[in-house]
N, C-alpha and C positions, 0 to 999 in steps of 0.2 A: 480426799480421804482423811477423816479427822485423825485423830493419835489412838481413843480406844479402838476404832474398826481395825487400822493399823497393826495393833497391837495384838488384838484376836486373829486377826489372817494371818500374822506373823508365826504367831504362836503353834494356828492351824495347819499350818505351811510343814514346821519344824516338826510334827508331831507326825504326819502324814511320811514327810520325809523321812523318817529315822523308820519310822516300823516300816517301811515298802521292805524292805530288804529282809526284813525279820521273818516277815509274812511273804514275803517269796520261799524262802526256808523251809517255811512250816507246812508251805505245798506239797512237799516230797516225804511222803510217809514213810512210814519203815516196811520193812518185804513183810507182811503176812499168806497165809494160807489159808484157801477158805475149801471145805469137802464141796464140791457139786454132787456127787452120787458113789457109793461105794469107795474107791479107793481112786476115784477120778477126783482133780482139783483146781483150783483156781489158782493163780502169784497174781497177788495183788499187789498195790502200793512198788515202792522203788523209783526210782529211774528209767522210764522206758516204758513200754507198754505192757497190759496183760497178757499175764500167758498160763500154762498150764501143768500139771504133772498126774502122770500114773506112775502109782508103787505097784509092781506085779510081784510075781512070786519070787523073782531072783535079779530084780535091778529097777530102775527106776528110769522112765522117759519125762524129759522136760520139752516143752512148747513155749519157745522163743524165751530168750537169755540178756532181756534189760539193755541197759548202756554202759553201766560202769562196773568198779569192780565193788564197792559198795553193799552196792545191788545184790550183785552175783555173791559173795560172801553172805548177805542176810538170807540170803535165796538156800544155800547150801547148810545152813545155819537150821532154816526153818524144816527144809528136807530131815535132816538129821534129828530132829524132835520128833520127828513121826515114823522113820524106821532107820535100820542100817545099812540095808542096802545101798551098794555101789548106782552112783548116778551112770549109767551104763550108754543113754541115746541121749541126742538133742534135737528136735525136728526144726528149723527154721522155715515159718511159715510164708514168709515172703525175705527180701532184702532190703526193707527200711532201716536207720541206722539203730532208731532205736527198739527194735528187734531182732538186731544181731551183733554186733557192738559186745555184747555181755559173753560173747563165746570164747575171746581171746583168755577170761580170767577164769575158766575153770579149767579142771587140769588135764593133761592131755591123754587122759585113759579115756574120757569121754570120747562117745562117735558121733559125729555131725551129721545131717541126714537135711535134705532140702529137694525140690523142684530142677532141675538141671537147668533152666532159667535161671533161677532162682541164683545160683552158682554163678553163672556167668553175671548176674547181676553185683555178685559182689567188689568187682573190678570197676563196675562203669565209674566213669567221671561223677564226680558229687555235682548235684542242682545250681552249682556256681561253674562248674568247668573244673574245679582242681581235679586231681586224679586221688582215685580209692586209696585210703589209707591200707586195705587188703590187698595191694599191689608189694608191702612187704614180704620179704621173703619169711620173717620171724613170724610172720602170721599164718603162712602155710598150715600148722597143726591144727588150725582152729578155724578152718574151713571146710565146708562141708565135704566127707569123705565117700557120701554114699547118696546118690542120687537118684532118681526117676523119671520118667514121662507120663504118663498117662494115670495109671495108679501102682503102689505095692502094700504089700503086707508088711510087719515086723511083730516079731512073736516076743513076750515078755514070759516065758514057762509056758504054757497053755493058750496066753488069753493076744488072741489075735487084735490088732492097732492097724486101721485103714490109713490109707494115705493118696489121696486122690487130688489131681488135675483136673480142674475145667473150660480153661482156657485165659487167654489174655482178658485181664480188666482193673484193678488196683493198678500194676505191675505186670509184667511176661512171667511170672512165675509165682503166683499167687495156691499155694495148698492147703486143702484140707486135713486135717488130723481127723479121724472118726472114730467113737466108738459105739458100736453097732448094737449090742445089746444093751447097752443103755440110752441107746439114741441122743447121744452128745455130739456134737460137731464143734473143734476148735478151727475159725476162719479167719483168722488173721486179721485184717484191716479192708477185706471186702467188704464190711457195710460198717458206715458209720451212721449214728444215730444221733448224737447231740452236738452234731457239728455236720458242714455241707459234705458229701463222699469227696476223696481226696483221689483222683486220678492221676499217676504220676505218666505223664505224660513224655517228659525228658529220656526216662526210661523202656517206654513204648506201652504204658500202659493207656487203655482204652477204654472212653465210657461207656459204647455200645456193644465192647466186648464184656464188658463187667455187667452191663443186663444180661446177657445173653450165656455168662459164666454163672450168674447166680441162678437162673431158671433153670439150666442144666442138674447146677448140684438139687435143687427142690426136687426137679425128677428122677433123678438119681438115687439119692438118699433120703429114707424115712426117717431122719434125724429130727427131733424134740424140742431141743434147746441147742443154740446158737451159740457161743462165747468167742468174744470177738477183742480186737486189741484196744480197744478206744470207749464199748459203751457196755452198759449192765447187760448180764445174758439175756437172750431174747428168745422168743418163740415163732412157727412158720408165717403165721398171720403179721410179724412185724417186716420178715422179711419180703412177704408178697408185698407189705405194703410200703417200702421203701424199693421195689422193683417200679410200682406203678407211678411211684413220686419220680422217679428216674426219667422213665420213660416219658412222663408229662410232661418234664422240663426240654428232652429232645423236642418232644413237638413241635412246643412252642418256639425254640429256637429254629425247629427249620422253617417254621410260620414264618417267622419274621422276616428269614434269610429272601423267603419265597415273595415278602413284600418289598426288598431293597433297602432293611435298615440293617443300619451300619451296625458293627460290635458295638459300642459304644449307648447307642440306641436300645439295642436289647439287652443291654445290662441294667441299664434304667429300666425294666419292667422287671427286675429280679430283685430278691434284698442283695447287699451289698457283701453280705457274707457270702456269698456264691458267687461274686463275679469271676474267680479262676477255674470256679466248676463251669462255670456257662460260656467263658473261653473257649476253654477245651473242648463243649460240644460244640461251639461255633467252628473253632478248630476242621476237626474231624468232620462235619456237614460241610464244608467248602472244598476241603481236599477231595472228599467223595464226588463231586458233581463235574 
């Protein structure tokens, strides 16, 4: 390596190294709020995943609550620019960390509201074995206080807010938020779209119960648009068509199971960014047989 080349990769090295860190920074937007329809809305940017709110006539429900307090402070901020209404509900749409995480910093007039899975999920062991940070006693107020199974209503003055169950598949306690005359459905992290679907497994969630939870909600719900915690809203044609990509990938892996190749084996006919989704069906096709 002569002294100029040297000298340039040196240079390039220092230059790369110093902004990584700038430009990790710059990743984390500040909390806006975007209308999806009427006085339905989007929390974009923050810490943590998308989620959502309705202003009704006499309070205001939020859809999953970030990770930090940050967050939750731009979130309350942003709220406050668009009415005065008291933040009154919080639905948490499943128990990922970083969509619920943000519940501990708002104040404790808010009511928690989740999946009764979903609940029980807040305690599990974290993805390494430690134990739930929600095993605090100081955390109690900021756990969900009002739960469900199947589905329920919650009234904001008039305007009725669905809250639907379809079964194990992200997660054991994965919910819908709906609203019905506008044909909006908030889904949490059951479908991911620019990245492989993330099956949390550890937790007992299931791939083939996550096709067979997302077909349910289709037939269940006349819902429009999609808004989901990971990708742009979507529409039913995107989500049939991430059913059918699902279901292809079982196939194929029980194909393979059905010719005697190893895990290992059928991950090499997958891209590589799916080898823990293609796990997990290998997973679940072996314990079934």
């Amino acid at each position: 390596m002569n002294k100029t080349f040297r000298h340039v990769f040196t240079q390039l090295f220092l230059v790369l190294f110093i902004s990584l860190p700038f430009a990790q920074a710059q990743d984390i937007l500040p909390v806006k709020i975007k209308v999806i329809s009427g006085e339905i809305y989007e929390i974009l940017g923050g810490r943590g995943a998308r989620g959502g709110a309705y202003i009704g006539s006499n309070g205001v429900l939020l859809i999953d609550s970030k990770m930090d307090k940050k967050s939750v402070d731009e979130t309350i901020v942003e709220i406050k620019k668009l009415t005065d209404k008291p933040i009154k509900y919080l639905m948490n749409t499943h128990s990922d960390l970083d969509h619920i995480d943000g519940n501990q910093y708002f104040p404790e007039t808010v009511t928690f509201i989740a999946h009764e899975n979903c609940r029980k999920e807040f305690f599990h062991s974290k993805r390494d074995g430690t134990p739930s940070d929600w095993n605090k006693p100081a955390l109690m107020p900021f756990l969900p206080a009002i739960t469900f199974f199947d589905r329920m209503d919650l009234y904001l003055g008039s305007k009725k807010i669905e809250f639907w169950y379809f079964g194990v598949g992200h997660t054991t306690g994965d919910a819908v938020v709906y609203f019905r005359e506008e044909k909006i459905a908030f889904i949490g992290d059951q479908v991911f779209l620019e990245r492989p679907q993330l099956i949390h497994s550890y937790k007992g969630g299931h791939s083939f119960g996550h096709v067979r939870a997302l077909k349910k909600m289709l037939e269940t719900l006349d819902a429009e648009k999609f808004c989901s915690g990971h990708s742009e809203i979507s529409d039913r044609e995107t989500i049939k068509k991430h059913i059918a990509e699902m279901e292809d990938r079982q196939q194929k892996v029980k194909s393979f199971i059905g010719r005697n190749k190893t895990l290992e084996e059928i991950r090499a006919d997958f891209p590589k960014n799916e080898a823990v989704l293609i796990e997990t069906i290998y997973n679940e096709i072996k314990r079934s047989n």
